[in-house]
C-alpha positions as CSV (number, residue, x, y, z in Angstrom):
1,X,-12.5,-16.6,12.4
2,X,-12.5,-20.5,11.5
3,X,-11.5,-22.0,8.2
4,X,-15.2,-22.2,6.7
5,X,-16.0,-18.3,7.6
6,X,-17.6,-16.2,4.9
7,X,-14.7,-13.9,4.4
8,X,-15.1,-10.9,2.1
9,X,-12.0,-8.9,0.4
10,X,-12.4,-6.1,-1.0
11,X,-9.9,-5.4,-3.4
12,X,-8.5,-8.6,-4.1
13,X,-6.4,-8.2,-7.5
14,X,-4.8,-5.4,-5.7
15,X,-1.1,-5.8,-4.4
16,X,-2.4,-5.7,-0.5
17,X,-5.1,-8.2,-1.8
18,X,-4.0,-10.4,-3.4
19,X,-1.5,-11.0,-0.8
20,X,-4.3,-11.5,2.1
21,X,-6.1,-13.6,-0.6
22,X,-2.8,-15.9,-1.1
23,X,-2.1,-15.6,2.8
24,X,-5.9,-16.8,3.6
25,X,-6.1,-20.0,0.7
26,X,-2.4,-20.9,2.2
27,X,-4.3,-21.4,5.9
28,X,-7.2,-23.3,4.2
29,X,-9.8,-20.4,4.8
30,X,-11.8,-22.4,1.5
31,X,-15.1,-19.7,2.2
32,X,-13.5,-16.3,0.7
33,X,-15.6,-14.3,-1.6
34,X,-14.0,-12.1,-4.3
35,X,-15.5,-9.6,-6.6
36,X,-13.8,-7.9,-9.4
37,X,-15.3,-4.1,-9.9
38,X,-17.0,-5.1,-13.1
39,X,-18.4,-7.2,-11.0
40,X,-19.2,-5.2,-8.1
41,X,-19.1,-1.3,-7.9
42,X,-17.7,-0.5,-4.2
43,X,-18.4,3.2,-4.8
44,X,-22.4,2.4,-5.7
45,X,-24.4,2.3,-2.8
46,X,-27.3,0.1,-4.0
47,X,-24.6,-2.4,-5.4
48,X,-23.0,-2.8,-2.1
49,X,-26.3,-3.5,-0.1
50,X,-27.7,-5.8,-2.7
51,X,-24.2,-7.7,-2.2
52,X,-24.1,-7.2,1.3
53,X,-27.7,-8.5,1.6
54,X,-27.4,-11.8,-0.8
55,X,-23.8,-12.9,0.1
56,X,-24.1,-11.9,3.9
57,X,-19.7,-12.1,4.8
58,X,-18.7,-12.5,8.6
59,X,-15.6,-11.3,8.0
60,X,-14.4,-8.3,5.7
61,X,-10.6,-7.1,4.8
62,X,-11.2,-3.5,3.0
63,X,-8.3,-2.9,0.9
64,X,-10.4,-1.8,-2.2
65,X,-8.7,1.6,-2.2
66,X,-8.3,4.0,-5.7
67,X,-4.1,4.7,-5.1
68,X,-1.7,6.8,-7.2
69,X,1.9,8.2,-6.9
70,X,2.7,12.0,-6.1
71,X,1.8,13.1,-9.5
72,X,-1.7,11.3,-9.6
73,X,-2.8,12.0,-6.4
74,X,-1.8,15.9,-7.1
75,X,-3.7,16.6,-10.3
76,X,-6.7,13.6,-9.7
77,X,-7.5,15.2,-6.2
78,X,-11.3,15.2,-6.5
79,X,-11.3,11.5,-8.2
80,X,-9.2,10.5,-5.1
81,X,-11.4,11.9,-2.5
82,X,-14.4,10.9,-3.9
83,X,-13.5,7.2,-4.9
84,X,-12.1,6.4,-1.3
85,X,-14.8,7.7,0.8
86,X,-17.7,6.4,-1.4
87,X,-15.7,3.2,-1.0
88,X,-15.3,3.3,2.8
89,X,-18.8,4.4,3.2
90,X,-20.6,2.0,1.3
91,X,-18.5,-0.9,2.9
92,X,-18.2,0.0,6.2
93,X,-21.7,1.0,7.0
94,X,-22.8,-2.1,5.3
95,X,-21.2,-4.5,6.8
96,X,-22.8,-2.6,10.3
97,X,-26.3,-3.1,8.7
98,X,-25.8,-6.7,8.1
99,X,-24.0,-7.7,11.1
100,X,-20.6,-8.1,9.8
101,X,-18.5,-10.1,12.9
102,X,-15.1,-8.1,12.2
103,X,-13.9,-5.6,9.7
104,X,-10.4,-4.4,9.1
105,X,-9.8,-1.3,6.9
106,X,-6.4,-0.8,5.4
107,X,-5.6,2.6,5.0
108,X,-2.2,4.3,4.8
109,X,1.1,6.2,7.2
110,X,0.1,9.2,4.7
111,X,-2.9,10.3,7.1
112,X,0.2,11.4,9.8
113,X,1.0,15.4,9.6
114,X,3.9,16.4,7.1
115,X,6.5,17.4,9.8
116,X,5.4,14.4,11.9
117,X,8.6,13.4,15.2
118,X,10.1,10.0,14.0
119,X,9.2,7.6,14.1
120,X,5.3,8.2,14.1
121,X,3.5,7.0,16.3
122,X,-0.6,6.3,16.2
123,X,-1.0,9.7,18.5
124,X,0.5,11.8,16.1
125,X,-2.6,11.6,13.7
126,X,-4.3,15.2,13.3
127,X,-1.5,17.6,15.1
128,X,-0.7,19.3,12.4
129,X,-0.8,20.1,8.5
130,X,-1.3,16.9,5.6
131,X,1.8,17.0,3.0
132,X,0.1,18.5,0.4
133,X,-0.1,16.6,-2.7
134,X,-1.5,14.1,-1.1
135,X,-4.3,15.6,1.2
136,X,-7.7,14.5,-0.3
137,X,-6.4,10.6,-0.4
138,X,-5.0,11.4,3.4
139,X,-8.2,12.7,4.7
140,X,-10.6,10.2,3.4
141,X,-8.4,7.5,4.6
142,X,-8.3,9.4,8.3
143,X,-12.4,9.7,7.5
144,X,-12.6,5.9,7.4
145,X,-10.2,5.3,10.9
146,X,-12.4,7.9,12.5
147,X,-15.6,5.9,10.9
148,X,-14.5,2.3,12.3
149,X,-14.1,4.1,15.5
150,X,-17.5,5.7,15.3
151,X,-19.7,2.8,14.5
152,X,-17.5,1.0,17.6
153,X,-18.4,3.2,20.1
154,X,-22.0,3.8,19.2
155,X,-23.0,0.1,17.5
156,X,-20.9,-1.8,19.3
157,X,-19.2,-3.3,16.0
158,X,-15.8,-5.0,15.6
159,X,-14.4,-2.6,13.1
160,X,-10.1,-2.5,12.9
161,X,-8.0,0.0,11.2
162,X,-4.2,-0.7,10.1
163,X,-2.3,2.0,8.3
164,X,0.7,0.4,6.3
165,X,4.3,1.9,5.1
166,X,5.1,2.1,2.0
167,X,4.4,-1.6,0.5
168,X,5.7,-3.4,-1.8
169,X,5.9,-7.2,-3.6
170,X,4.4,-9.7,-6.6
171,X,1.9,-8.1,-8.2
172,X,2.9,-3.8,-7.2
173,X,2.7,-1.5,-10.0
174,X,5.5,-1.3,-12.3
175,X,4.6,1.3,-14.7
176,X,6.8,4.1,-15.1
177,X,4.4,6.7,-14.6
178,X,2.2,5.9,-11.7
179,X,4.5,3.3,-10.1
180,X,5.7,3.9,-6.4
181,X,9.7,4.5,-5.9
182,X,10.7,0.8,-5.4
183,X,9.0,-0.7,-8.8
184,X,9.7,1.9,-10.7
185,X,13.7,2.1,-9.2
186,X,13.4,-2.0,-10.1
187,X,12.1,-1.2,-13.7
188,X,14.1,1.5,-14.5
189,X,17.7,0.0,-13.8
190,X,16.7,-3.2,-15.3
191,X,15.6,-1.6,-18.5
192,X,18.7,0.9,-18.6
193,X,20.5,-2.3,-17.7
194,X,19.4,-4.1,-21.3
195,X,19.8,-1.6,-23.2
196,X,23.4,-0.9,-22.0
197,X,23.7,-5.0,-22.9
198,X,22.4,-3.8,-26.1
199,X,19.7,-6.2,-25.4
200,X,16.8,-4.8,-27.9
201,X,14.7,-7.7,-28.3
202,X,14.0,-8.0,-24.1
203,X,13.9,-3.8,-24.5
204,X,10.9,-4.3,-26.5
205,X,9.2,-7.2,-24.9
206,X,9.1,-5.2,-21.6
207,X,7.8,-2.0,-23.2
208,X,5.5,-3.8,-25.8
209,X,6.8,-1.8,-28.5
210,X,8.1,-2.7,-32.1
211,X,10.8,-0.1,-32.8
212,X,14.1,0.6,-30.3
213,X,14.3,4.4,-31.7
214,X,10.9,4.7,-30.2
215,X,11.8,2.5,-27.0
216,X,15.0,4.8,-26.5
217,X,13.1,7.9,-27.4
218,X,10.7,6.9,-25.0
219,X,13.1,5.8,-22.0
220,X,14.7,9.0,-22.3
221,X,11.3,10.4,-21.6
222,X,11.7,9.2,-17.9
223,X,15.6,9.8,-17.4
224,X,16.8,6.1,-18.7
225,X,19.8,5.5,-20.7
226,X,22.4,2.5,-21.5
227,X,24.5,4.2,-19.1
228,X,22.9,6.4,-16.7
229,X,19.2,6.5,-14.7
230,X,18.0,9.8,-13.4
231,X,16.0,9.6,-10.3
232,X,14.4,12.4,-8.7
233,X,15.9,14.7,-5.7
234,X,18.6,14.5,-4.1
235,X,18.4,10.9,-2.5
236,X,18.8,12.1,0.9
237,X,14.9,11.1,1.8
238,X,14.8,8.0,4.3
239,X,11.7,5.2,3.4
240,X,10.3,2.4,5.5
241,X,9.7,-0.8,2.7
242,X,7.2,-3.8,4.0
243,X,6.9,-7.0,1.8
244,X,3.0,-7.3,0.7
245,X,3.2,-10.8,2.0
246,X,4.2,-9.5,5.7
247,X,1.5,-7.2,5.5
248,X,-1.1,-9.8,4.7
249,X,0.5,-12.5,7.5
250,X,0.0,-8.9,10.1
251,X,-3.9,-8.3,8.6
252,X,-4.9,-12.0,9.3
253,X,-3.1,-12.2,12.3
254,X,-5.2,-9.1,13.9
255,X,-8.6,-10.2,12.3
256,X,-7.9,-13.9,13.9
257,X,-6.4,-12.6,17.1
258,X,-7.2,-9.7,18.2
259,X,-10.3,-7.2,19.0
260,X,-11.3,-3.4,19.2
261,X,-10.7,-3.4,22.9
262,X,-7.4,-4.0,22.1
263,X,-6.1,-1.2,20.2
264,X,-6.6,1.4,23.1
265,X,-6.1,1.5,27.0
266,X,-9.0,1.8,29.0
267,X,-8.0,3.9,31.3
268,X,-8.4,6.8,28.6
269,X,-11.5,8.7,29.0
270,X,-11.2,9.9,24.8
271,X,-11.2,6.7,22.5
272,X,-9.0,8.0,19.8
273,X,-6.4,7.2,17.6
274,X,-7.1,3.4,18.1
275,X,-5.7,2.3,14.2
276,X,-2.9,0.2,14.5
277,X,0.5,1.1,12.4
278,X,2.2,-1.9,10.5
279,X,5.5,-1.7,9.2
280,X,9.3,-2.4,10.0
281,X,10.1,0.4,12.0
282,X,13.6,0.2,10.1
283,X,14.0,3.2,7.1
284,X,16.6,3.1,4.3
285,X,17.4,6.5,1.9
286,X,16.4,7.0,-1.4
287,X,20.1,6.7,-3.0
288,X,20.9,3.5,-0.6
289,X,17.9,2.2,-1.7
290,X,18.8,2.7,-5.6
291,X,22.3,1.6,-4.9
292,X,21.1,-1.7,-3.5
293,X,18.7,-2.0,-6.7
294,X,21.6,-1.0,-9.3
295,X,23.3,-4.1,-7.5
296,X,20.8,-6.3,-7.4
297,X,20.1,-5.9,-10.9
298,X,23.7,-6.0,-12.2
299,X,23.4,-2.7,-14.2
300,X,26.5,-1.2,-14.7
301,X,25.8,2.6,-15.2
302,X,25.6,5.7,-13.5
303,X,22.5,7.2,-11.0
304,X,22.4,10.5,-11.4
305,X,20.0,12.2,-9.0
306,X,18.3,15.5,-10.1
307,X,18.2,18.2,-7.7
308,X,15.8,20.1,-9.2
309,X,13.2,18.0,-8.4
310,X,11.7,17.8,-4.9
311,X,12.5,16.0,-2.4
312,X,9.3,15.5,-0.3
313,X,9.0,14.5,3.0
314,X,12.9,14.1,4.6
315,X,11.7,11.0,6.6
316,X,8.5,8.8,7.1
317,X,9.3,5.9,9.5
318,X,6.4,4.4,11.6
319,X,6.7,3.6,15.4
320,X,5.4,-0.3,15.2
321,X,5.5,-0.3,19.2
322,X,1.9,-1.1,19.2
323,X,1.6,-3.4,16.7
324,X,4.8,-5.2,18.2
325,X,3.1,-5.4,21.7
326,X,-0.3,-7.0,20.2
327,X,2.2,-10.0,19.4
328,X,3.3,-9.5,15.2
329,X,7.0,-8.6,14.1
330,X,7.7,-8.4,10.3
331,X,10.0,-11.5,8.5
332,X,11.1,-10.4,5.6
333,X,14.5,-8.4,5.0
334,X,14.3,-6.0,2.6
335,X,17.6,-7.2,0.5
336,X,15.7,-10.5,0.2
337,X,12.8,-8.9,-0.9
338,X,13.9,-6.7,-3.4
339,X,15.7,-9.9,-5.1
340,X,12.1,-11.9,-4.5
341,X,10.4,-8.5,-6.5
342,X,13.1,-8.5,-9.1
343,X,12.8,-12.2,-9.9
344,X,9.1,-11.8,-10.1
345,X,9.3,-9.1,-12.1
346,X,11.9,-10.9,-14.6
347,X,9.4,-13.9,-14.5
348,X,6.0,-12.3,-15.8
């Protein structure tokens, strides 16, 4: 890959990327092509060749993905399923017909086995049972690993597959419904922390509302208060955290450094399991986690976890051996990142 590469991303106002899209412009790649889904339907086949045909990209990052929290991917299962295959499909077998040079497809540590050993390694994909709420998402992401693979060993392609912990960074999801642990813990205790200021007019800014009854009323709704913030479970589950901007520096560093030959030993007779895992390798718990937030943020109030809720998974923590040994280690601590996420929050 050389700086005037046609470079496709798929997905590119998400929060992977726009990260690979900053990452890229910031090494002078000046070829990259970007479509937005009005644009460009990723889960219509004839709209993918027609693109595929006219623009003709030598490289392509897929991280178009449809992505929820546990809620969303619970009740939207079919949308889920559906979305991310069509998506996977449609790109990856395109970019075989038209001679794409190298492909990486981002998918997700939710494709390893609910009861996974710690810290997961790449061999522990398909040993046992999918946490449920997540399954459909989970098996067309392991549908698109086993696809790369596939189109490797009988085309001969360049196809790469990285699975990513849980992410996080400028432009992630803050809304308190859909939003993944970290932004939501970030929006949470900053709003519980203005109201405890009594500040009503930022209060309403942030919520785009007129009337603070409503704003409390509303708040309440998801456990915040000027002097307490419920968050779900007990706190005792332990999360892995990777800045967005570490993940994109990992993604170009693979496409630009590395091959397919080089996610698997060939002294294996069964090519398998060749996606590579990308994280820190280091996990923090829930309650630490919100602990560091509530500090960060200077709010001044209680966290008050609910027990009633569930928990989920005790630990997720990926084994970043691998990806250590093909020459990439991440940079960013997550204290620093948290207060890098919090200022960019406060900013937009």
């Amino acid at each position: 890959m050389n700086k005037e590469s046609k470079i496709y991303i798929a997905g590119h106002r998400g929060l992977v990327g726009s990260a690979l899209l900053e990452n890229l412009k910031q090494k002078e790649f000046n070829n990259i092509i970007t479509k937005t889904h009005k644009e460009l339907d990723l889960t219509n086949q004839n709209e993918v060749s027609e693109f595929f045909s006219s623009e003709k990209p030598e490289f392509v990052f897929l991280a178009a993905a449809k992505v929820g929290g546990i809620i969303a991917n619970n009740v939207y299962r079919a949308d889920f399923i559906y979305a991310n295959l069509m998506i996977q499909n449609n790109v990856i077998h395109q970019s075989y017909k038209h001679g794409v040079k190298k492909l990486l497809f981002l998918g997700s540590t939710c494709i390893y086995p609910k009861n996974a050993p710690q810290p997961m390694k790449e061999d522990y994909l398909l040993t046992d049972t999918l946490e449920y709420t997540n399954e459909p998402y989970a098996i067309a992401k392991i549908a698109g690993i086993k696809m790369c693979e596939s189109y490797n060993l009988q085309y001969g392609t360049n196809f790469i597959s990285v699975m990513p912990t849980n992410l996080y960074g400028p432009n992630d999801n803050f809304d308190l419904e859909k939003s993944h642990v970290l932004p939501a813990l970030i929006r949470k205790i900053h709003l519980a922390k203005l109201l405890n200021e009594n500040n009503i007019e930022a209060v309403l800014k942030d919520l785009d509302l007129s009337n603070i009854e409503d704003a409390k009323a509303y708040l309440s709704s998801f456990g915040v208060s000027e002097n307490s913030v419920e968050i779900w479970g007990s706190g005792k589950p332990k999360r892995e955290f990777l800045w967005s901007k570490d993940m994109a520096d990992a993604c170009v560093f693979i496409m630009e450094n590395r091959d397919f030959k080089d996610t698997f030993s060939e002294e294996k007779k069964e090519i398998r399991n060749t996606h590579i895992n990308i994280g820190t390798g280091e996990d923090i718990s829930i309650k630490e986690l919100a602990e560091k937030i509530k500090s960060i943020v200077g709010f001044k109030g209680e966290l008050i976890y609910n027990t009633e809720k569930p928990d989920g998974t005790l630990r997720k923590l990926t084994d970043v051996s691998k990806l250590n040994a093909l020459g990439w280690k991440h940079k960013m601590e997550l204290k620093d990142g948290i207060n890098k996420m919090y200022e960019w929050y406060r900013n937009k």
